[in-house]
Structures are given as structure tokens and as C-alpha cells.
C-alpha positions as CSV (number, residue, x, y, z in Angstrom):
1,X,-29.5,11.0,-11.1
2,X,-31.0,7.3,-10.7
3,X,-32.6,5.8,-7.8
4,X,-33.1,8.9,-5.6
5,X,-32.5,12.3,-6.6
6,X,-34.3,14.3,-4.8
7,X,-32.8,12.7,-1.6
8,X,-29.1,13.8,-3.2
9,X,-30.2,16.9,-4.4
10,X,-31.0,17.6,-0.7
11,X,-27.7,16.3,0.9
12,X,-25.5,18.8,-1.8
13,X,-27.7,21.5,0.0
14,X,-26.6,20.2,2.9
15,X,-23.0,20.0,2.0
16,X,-22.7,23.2,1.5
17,X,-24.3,24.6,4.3
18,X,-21.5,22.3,6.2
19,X,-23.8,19.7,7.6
20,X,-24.4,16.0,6.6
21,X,-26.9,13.7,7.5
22,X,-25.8,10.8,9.9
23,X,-27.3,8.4,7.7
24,X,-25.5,9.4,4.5
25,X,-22.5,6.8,5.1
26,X,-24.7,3.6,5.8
27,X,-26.9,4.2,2.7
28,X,-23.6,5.1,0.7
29,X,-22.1,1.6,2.0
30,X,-25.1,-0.6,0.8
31,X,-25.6,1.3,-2.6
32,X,-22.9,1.7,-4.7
33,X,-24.8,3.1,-7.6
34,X,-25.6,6.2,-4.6
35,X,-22.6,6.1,-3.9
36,X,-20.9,7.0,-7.4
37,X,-23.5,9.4,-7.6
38,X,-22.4,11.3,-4.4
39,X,-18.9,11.3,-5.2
40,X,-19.5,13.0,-8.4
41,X,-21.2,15.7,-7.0
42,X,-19.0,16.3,-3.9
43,X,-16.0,16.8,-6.5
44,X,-18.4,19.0,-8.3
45,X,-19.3,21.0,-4.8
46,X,-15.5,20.9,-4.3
47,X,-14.9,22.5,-7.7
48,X,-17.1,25.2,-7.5
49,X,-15.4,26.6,-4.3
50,X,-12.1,26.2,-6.1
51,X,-13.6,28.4,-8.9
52,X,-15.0,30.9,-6.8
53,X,-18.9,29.6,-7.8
54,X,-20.1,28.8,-4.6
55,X,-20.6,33.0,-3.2
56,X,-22.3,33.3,-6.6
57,X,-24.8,30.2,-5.6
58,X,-24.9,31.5,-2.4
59,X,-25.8,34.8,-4.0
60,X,-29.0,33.7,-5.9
61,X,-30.1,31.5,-2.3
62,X,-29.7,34.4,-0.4
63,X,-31.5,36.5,-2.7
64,X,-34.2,34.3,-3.1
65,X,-34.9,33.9,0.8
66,X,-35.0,37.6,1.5
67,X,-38.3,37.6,-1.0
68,X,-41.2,37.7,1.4
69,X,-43.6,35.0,0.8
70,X,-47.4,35.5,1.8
71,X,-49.0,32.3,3.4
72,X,-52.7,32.8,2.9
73,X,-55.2,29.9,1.9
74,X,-56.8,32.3,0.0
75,X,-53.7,32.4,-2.4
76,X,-52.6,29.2,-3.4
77,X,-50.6,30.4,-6.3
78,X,-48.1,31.7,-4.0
79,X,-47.3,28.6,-3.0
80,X,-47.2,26.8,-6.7
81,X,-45.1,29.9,-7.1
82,X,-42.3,28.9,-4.2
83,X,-42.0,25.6,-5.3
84,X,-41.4,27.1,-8.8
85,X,-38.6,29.3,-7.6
86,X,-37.2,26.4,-5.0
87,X,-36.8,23.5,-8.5
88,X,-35.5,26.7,-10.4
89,X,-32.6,27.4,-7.7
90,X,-32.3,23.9,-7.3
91,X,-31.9,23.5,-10.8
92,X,-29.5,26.5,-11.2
93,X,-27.0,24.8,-8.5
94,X,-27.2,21.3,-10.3
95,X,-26.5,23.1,-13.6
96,X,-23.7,24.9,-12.7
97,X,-22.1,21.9,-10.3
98,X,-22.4,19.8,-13.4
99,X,-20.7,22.1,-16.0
100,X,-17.8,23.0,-13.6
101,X,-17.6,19.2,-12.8
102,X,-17.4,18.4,-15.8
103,X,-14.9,20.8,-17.1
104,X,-12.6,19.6,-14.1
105,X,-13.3,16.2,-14.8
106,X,-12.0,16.2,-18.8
107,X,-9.1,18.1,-18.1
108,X,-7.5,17.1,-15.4
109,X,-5.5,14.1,-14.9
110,X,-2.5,13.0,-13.4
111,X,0.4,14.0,-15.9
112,X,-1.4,16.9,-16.1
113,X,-1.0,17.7,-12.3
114,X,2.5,16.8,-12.5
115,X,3.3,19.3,-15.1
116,X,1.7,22.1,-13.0
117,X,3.2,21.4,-9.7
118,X,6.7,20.0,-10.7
119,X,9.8,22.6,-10.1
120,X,13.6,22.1,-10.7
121,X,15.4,21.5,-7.2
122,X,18.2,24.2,-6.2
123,X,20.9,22.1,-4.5
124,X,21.8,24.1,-1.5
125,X,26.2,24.1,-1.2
126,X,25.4,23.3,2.5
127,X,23.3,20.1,1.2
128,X,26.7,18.9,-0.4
129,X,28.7,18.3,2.2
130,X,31.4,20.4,1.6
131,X,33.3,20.1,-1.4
132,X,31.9,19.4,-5.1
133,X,32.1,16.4,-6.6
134,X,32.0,15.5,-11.0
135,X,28.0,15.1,-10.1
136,X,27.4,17.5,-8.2
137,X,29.1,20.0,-10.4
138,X,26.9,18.3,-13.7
139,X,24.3,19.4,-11.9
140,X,24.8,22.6,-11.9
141,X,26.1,22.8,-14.9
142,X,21.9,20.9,-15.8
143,X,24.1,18.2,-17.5
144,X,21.5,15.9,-16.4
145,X,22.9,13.1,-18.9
146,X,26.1,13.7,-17.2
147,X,24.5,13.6,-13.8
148,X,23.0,9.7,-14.5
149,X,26.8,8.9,-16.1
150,X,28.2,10.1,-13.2
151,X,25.8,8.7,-10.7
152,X,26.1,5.4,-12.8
153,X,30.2,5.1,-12.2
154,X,29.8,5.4,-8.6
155,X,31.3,2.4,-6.1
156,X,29.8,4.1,-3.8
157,X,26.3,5.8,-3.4
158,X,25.0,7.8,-0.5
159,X,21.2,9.5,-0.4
160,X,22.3,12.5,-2.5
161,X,23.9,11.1,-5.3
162,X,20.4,9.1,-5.6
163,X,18.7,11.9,-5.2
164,X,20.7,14.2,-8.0
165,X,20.7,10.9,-10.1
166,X,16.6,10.7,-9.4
167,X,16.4,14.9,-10.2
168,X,18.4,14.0,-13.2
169,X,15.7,11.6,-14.2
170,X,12.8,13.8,-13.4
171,X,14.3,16.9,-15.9
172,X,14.7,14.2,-18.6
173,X,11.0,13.6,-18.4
174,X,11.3,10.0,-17.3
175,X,9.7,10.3,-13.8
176,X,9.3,6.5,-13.8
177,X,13.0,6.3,-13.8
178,X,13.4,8.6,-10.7
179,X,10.8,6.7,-8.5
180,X,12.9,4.0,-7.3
181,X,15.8,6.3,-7.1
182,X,13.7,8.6,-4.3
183,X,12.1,5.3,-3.0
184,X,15.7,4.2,-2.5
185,X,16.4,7.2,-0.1
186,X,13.7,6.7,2.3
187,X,14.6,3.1,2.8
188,X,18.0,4.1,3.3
189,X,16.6,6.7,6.0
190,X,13.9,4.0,7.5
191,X,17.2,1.2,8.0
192,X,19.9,3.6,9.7
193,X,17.6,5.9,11.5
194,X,18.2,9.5,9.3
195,X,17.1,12.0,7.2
196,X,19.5,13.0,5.0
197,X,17.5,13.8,2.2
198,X,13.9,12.5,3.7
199,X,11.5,15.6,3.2
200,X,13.1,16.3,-0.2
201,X,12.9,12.6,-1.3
202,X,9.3,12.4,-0.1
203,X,8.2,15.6,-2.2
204,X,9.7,14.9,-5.8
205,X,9.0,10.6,-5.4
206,X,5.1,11.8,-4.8
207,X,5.6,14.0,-8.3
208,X,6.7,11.1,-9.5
209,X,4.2,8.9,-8.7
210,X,2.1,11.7,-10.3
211,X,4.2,12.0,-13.2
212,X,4.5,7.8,-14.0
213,X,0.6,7.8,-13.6
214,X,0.0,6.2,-10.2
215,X,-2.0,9.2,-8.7
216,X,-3.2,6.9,-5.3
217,X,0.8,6.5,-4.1
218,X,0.9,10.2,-4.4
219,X,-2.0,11.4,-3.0
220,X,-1.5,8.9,0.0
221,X,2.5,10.6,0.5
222,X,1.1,14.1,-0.3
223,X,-1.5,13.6,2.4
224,X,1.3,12.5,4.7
225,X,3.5,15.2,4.0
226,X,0.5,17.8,4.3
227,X,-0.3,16.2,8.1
228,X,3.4,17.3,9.0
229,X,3.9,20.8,9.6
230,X,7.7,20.6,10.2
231,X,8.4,19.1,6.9
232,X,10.0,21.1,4.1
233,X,7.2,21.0,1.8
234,X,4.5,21.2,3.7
235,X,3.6,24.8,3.1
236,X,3.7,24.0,-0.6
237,X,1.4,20.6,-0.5
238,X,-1.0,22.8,1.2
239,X,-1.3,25.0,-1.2
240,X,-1.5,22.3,-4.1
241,X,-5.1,21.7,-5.6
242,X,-6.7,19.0,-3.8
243,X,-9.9,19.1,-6.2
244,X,-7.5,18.4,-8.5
245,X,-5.5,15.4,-7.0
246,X,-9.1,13.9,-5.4
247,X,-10.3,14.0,-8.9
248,X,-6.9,12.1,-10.6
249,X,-7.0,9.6,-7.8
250,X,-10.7,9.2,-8.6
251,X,-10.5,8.5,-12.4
252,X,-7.6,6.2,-11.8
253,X,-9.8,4.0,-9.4
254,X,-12.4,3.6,-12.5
């Protein structure tokens, strides 16, 4: 901690009792220094929910307030004693928010999230349109090579042979290659009015995004996706990490 720690130490209490104070966000504005401070330790607070460390904290507070305490000004020692046990807790909580902070904060990154959160795609027959085509049936076949060959020899190219062609890309572990491919789709959906293709584009170009190392695109399509409860991944964003992605998006902003 720098300039005032006891004034942070105070608002993580706060934060994780669920309540704020109102002048937090002015004094975070005109000190940036605070600011990078607070941020650390609200991805801290953050990870020690995800690890299942905050009923333990909560544990020690509780058990700690339930000691009766004896006010008395014949007994000063009782309250050198408090004060003791409050630094100590206080202590404790700081501790453990920096260990589990830091843990997260050396092992996770971006490629790293991609690799936990990035699943082949099933094409569905109905998703086809009928009949199979030479790419469609390299697909299945996970002749991904075959797929881009294909998908390269095309006259003509509709959203799902840019998206096989982009899927293709992503099990050849050149994500990079896929994002325009994805990007391509939603274009294609934003100019004729569709969405042949839209939820599933959306999904696999913010893995991409993840997967090429540009964590802020894909946080900022994940959030959108999250927002939207008819969309086909939404379930599945929701149930992603967002320690994790709050904390890539952060280190990439450094």
C-alpha cells in the first residue's frame, strides 16, 4: 500500500460486506496511484469468492465479533487487546487476498483462458441446409486442411462456409486466422439484416480474440453476449470465469 492504506484497507471491508463509499469513485478519478491500488485488491476480493476463501474470512470475522468485549476504564488492556485482534484479522484478510491475488495474477492470461474455454463445434445437419457439400463433409471427416482448401476454391461463399473455414482455423491453432473469418459473418448479418450464423460467429470470434491475445475485444463481445439471454451461448458465457477474463483484460491494459 502507498498513500493511504488504512483508508483501502477499510473500503475492501466494505466491499465485501456489499457496500461502497460514495466518495470512492471521485478519489479513484484524481489518484491514479489509489486507483491501481483498488483494482488490485478488488480482483483479489474477486478471487477469493471464486476460490471459496471469502466464508472462511467470514468465518474468523464472525468468530471474532461473537467474543464479548468488557468496556471498563478500569481495564484499558482490553481495549489494547481489541485493536490487537482487529490489525491481526485485518492482517489475516490482506494476507490471504494477496496470496490468492497473486496466484491468479501469474497464471492466468489470455491464451490461457482460451485453452480452458475453447470446444470443437458440432455442425448440426439442420445448420447445412440440406444436402452436404466437399466442405461440409471435410468437416466431419476433421480434415480441417481440407476444410480451408475447400473453403479456398469457392466462387462463392455464404456465412457457413466462413464459418467452417474460420472453425477450421481455430482446430489448427491459428485463431488469428479465424478472426476475420467470424468477423466476416457478422458484417454479412449487419448489411442484409440476418443471422444465419450470428450467435455462433459471435461466441468462437470472442475465443479468438482471446486466443490471438486481444483479451479487451473479447471481454467487450462476451459481455454483450452475457447481456442477451436469447442468445445461444449465453448460458455458457455465464458460467465462464469472469475473475479470470477481468484479470487478462487487466494485464493487457499495463
Amino acid at each position: 500500500m502507498s498513500n493511504n492504506p488504512e483508508y483501502l484497507i477499510d473500503q475492501l471491508d466494505q466491499s465485501l460486506s456489499g457496500a461502497i463509499a460514495p466518495e470512492l469513485s471521485e478519489r479513484l478519478i484524481l489518484d491514479q496511484e489509489l486507483a491501481q491500488e483498488w483494482q488490485t485488491l478488488s480482483l483479489a476480493v474477486m478471487a477469493i469468492r471464486e476460490a471459496g476463501l471469502n466464508d472462511k474470512v467470514a468465518a474468523i470475522r464472525k468468530e471474532f465479533l461473537a467474543q464479548p468485549v468488557q468496556e471498563t476504564k478500569h481495564k484499558p488492556a482490553v481495549v489494547r487487546t481489541l485493536y490487537k485482534n482487529v490489525l491481526r484479522i485485518a492482517a489475516s484478510i490482506i494476507l490471504l487476498a494477496g496470496a490468492v491475488s497473486i496466484y491468479k495474477y501469474s497464471t492466468v492470461n489470455s491464451i490461457a483462458v482460451y485453452d480452458k474455454y475453447y470446444s470443437p463445434f458440432e455442425l448440426n445437419t439442420s445448420r447445412g441446409g440440406g444436402s452436404s457439400d466437399m466442405m461440409e463433409k471435410a468437416f466431419r471427416d476433421r480434415n480441417w486442411k481440407e476444410v480451408i482448401s475447400q473453403f479456398n476454391g469457392l466462387q462463392v461463399k455464404n456465412n457457413k462456409s466462413y464459418f467452417l473455414a474460420g472453425m477450421a482455423d481455430m482446430e489448427l491453432k491459428n485463431p488469428a486466422a479465424a478472426v476475420p473469418l467470424f468477423e466476416q459473418i457478422i458484417n454479412n448479418n449487419k448489411q442484409s439484416g440476418e443471422n444465419y450464423f450470428q450467435d455462433e460467429a459471435e461466441y468462437y470470434l470472442a475465443l479468438a480474440y482471446l486466443g490471438s491475445n486481444a483479451p479487451a475485444k473479447a471481454v467487450s463481445l462476451l459481455k454483450k453476449i452475457k447481456g442477451d439471454k436469447d442468445h445461444l451461448y449465453n448460458r455458457i458465457v455465464n458460467d465462464m470465469s469472469w475473475v479470470d477474463l477481468n484479470i487478462v483484460e487487466y494485464k493487457n491494459s499495463k
